[in-house]
Every structure is written in C-alpha cells, then in structure tokens.
C-alpha positions in Angstrom: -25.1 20.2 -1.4 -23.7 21.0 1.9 -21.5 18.5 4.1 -22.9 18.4 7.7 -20.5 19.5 10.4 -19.4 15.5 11.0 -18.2 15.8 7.3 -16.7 19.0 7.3 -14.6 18.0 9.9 -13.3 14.7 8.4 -12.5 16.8 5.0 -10.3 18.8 6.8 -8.5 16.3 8.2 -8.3 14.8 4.8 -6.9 18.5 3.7 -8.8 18.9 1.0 -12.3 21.0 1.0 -14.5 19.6 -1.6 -16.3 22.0 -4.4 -18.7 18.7 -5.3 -19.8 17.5 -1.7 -21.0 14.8 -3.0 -18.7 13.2 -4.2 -17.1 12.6 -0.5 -21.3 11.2 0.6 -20.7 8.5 -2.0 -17.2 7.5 -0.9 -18.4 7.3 2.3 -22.0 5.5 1.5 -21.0 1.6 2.3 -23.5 -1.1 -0.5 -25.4 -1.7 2.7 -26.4 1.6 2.7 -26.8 2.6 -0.9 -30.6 2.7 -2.3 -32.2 3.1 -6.0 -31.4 6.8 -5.0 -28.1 6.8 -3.0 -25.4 5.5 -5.0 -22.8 3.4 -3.2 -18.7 3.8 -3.0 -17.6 0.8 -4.7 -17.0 2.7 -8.5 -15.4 5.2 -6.7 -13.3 2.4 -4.1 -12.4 1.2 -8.3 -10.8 4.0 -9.4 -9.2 5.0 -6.3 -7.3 1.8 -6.1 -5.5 3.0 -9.2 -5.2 6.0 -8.2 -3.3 4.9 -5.1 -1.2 2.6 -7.1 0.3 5.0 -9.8 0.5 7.8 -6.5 2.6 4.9 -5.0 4.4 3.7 -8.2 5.9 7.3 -8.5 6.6 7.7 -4.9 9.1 4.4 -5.2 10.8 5.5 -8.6 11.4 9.1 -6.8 12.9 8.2 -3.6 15.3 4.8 -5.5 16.3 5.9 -8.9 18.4 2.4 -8.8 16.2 0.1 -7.4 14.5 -2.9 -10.1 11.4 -3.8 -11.1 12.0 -6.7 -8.3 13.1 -4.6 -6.0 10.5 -2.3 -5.9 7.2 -4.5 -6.5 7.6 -5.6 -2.5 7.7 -2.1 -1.7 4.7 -1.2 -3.7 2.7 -4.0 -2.2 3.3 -3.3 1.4 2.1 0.5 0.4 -1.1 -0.3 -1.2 -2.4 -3.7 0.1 -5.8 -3.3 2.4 -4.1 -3.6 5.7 -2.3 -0.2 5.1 -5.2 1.4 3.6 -7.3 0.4 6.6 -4.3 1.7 9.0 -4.5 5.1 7.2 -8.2 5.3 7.3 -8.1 4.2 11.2 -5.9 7.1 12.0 -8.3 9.8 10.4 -11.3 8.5 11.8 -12.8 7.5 8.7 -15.0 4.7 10.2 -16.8 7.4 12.3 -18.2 8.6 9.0 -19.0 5.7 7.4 -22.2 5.5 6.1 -23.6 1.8 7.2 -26.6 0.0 6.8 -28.2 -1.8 10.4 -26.4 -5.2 9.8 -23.1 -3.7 9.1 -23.5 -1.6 12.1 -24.5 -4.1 14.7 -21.5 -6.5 13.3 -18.9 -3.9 13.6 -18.4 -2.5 10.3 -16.7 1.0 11.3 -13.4 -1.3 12.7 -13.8 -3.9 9.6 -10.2 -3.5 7.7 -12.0 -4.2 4.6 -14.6 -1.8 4.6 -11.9 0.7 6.1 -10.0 -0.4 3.3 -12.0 0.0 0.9 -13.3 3.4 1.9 -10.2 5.3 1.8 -9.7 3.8 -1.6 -12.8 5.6 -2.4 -12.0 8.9 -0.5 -9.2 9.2 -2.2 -11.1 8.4 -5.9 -13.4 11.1 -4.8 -10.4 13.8 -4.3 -8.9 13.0 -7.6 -12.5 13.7 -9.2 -13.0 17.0 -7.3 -9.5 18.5 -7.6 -7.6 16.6 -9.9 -4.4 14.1 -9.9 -1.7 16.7 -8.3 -4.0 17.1 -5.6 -5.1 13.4 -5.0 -1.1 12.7 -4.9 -0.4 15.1 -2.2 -2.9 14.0 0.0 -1.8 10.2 -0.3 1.5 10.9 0.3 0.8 13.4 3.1 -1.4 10.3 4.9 0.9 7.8 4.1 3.9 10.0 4.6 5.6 7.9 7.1 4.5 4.3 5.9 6.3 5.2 2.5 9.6 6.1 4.7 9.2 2.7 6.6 9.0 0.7 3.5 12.2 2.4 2.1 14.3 2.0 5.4 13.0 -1.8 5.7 14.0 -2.5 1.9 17.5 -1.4 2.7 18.8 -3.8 4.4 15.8 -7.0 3.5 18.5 -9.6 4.7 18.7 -8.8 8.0 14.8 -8.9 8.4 14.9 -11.9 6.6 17.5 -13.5 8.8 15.0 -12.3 12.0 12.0 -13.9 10.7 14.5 -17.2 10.4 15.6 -16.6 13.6 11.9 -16.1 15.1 11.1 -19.2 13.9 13.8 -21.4 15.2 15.3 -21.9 11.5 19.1 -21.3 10.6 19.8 -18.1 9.3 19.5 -17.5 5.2 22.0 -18.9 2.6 22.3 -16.6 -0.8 24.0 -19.0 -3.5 24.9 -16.9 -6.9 23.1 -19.3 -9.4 24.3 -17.3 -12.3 26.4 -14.3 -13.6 26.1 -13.0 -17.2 27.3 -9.7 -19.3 30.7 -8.4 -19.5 33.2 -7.9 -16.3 32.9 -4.2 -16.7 28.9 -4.7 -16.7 28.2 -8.2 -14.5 24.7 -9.2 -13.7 24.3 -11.5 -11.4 21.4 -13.9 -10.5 21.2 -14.7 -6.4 18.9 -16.8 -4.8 18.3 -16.5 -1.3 17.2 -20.2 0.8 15.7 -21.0 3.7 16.1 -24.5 5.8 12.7 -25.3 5.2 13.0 -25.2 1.7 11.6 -22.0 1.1 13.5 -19.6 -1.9 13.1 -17.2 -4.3 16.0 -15.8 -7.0 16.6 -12.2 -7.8 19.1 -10.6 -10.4 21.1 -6.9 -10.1 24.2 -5.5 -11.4 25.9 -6.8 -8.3 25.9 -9.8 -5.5 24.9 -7.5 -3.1 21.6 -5.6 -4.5 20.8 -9.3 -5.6 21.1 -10.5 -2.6 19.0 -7.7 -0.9 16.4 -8.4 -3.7 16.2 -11.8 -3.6 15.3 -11.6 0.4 12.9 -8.9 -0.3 10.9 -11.0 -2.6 11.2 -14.2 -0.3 10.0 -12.1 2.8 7.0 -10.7 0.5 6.0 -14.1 0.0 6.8 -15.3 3.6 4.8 -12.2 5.0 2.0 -12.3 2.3 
C-alpha cells in the first residue's frame, strides 16, 4: 500500500515514514467512516493511550528523580488528558487528514477536541506498531517537547498558581496547616494540607514542609482545574 501525497506529508511531519502504510489509514479512519471492509481507529486510539501514558510516566521520573507519587500524578494528567492530545494534533494538522464520514464532516469533526484527541492517540498506537516503543517515545516527546517543559516549570512553584487562581476569584490567598509529622528528626515526614476560604482542600505528605506544601497545592489545583 502506498500513502497518497496528503499522507505522506502529514508522516513527515509526524517524523516517522511508515513500512506498513496502513497502519497510519486506520489511525486516521474516524467509526463514521469505517465499513465491513475499512477498519476504524478506535483499537488503535486503545493502545495508544497507553502508550502515551508509560512515554509520559518515564518522561516525569527522568526530568524529577525526587518528586512523589503525588507530586507527579498532576503532572502526568495535564500531559495526557484529551485537551493536550487535541492541542498536539491541532498543531500538525491532523484534522486535515482525518478520515470522516458526511455527518461528522458537516458538524465540524476535523476541529472536534475529542476526535482530535482521539486520533493522535491512535497515530501514535500506529508508530509504536510499525517501528517499535523507542521510536513511538521519541516522537511523543519530540510533539510534546515543550508541553512536558511547561508542566515541570508550573509544578515548581504550585503555590503561587494556586494563590492566582484564589486571587482570580476574589478569595483570600491559601493557608497550608501541617496536620501531621512522623519518622525520626533526622528523617521527618510531614503531612500539609493546603485550604481555601471556600472550603476547598486537599493534604499532601514529603520529607519536608516545603515539597508538602508544593504538593498539597498541586493536587488542590488538579482538582480545581479538572
């Protein structure tokens, strides 16, 4: 199978040339689309969900050795939900190539952020089945190359986003009460929760007040932002 010269170009944006074509056709081939002999992308949207995730999972324990499960699970949320996969996919043109049926054409399905979303998840299920993991990763982290620096500069200092979004919103800024310290006083580990004036809060717990504190308004702002 051949790509057509649409497809070709879109793979080189992607950066990867594909030896099983169609592989990349079935990413692309939205349900509304598919037929008894066209097989859709949602098997292939499946696996490159988890794909992304363990690309993303690695990328986080790589660039913070110290940070905790807690600290890091905002992180990897902001990097894989739909609204950054449909960013990515936006900014290579993926919707151009999407393969739609009428309805999902006439309704706007190439700018849908789910479809989008969905899509890249796919794309990037069918690189990992053409050319392996190593290959898959590099591409992911090549598109979301700046994204993943974002979400590392923004989880270094939580607080004073969190104190923004108060602030936004008319509310005092944060309070961070240490509900708890255990271990020995070479080894403390403390247990912080951070509070908002309208009631809102969320705990976290670190080796000291300050990475709990950080942690406990990155897990209130995940929450806040959704």
């Amino acid at each position: 199978m051949k790509l057509s010269a649409e497809l070709t170009r879109f793979s080189a944006r992607l950066g990867h040339s594909f030896s099983r074509p169609e592989l990349l056709v079935e990413a692309l081939t939205h349900p509304s689309f598919s037929a008894p002999s066209r097989s859709d992308n949602q098997r292939l949207e499946f696996l490159g969900d988890r794909v992304l995730g363990l690309v993303m999972a690695e990328a986080l324990l790589v660039a913070d050795t110290a940070a905790a499960e807690g600290q890091l699970a905002p992180r990897f949320n902001a990097l894989v939900r739909r609204e950054a996969c449909a960013d990515v996919a936006t900014e290579i043109g993926l919707g151009e190539v999407l393969k739609l049926g009428r309805s999902e054409m006439k309704s706007g399905g190439r700018r849908k952020a789910a479809l989008l979303a969905d899509a890249m998840e796919a794309v990037i299920a069918a690189v990992y089945l053409d050319a392996g993991f190593e290959t898959a990763r590099d591409m992911v982290l090549r598109l979301w190359g700046t994204r993943i620096d974002a979400v590392e500069a923004d989880a270094r200092d939580a607080k004073t986003a969190l104190q923004e979004w108060a602030q936004a919103r008319g509310l005092p800024p944060p309070s961070y009460t240490e509900t708890s310290r255990e271990g020995p006083d070479h080894a403390p580990v403390f247990t912080i929760t951070a509070r908002l004036d309208n009631g809102e809060e969320e705990c976290a717990t670190a080796g000291s007040k300050r990475q709990a504190e950080q942690a406990a308004a990155r897990a209130l702002l995940a929450r806040l932002l959704g």
